[in-house]
C-alpha positions in Angstrom: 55.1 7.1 67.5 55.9 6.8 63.8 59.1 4.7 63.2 62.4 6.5 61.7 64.3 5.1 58.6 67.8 5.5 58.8 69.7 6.1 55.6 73.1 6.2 55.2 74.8 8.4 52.1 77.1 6.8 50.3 78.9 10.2 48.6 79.0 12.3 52.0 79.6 8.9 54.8 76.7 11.0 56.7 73.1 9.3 58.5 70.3 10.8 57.2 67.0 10.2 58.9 64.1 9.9 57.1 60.5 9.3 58.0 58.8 5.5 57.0 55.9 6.0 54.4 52.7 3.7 54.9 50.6 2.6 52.0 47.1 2.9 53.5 44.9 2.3 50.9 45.5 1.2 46.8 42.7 3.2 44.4 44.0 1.7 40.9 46.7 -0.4 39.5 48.5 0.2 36.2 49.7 -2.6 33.8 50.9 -1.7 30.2 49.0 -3.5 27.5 50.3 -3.6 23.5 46.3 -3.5 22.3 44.2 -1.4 24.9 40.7 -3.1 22.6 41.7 -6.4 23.1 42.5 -6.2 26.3 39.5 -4.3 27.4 37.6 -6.8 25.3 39.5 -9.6 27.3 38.9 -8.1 30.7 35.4 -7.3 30.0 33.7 -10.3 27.8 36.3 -12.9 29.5 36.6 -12.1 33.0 33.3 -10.2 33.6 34.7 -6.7 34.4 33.5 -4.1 34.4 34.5 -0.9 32.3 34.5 2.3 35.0 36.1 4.6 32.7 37.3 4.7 28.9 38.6 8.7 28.1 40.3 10.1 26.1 43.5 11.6 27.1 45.2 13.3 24.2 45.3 13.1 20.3 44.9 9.1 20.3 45.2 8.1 23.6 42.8 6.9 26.0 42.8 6.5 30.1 40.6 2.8 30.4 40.0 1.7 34.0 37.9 -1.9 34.5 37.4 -3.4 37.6 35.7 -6.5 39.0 32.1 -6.0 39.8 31.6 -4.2 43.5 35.7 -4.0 43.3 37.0 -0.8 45.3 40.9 -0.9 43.3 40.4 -0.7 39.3 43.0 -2.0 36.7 44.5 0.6 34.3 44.9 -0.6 30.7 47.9 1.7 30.0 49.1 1.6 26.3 53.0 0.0 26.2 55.4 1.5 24.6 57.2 0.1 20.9 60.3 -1.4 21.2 62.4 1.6 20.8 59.9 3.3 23.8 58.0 5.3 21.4 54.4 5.3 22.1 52.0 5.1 19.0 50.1 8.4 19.4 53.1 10.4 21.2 55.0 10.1 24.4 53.6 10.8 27.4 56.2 12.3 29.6 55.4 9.7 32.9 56.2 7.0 30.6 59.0 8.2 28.9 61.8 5.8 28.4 65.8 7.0 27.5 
């Protein structure tokens, strides 16, 4: 029997059930990087890594994935943003920052 979450609303003093989600399995984790070459060089030549994927995703942008070797879950070497959350090579819309 899957558990229920109860919520309640704070605008309408109402209980809303929800169903719990469970995380079963984690393919790839994303962490923002200011230079995607050196830290695909650091991954790679200083950890032992290995690259899975290195794509292009757009004018200037590329999706890199490494991974220790055998590794199931791969690391995502996602370009940061500047400091005014302007990306170099455009703004991808699931980073977007206001």
């Amino acid at each position: 029997m899957r558990e229920r979450l109860r919520v309640r609303s704070f605008t309408a003093n109402k209980s809303l059930t929800m169903p719990t989600t469970t995380i079963t399995s984690i393919h790839t984790v994303a962490i923002a990087v200011a230079n995607q070459d050196r830290a695909l060089t650091f991954y790679v030549d200083t950890l032992g890594f290995e690259t899975r994927m290195d794509a292009p995703i757009g004018p200037g942008m590329r999706w890199i994935e490494v991974a220790p070797p055998g590794a199931d879950i791969t690391i995502a070497l996602t370009a940061a943003p500047d400091n005014d959350g302007r990306y170099r090579h455009g703004n991808p819309p699931y980073f977007h920052r206001r």
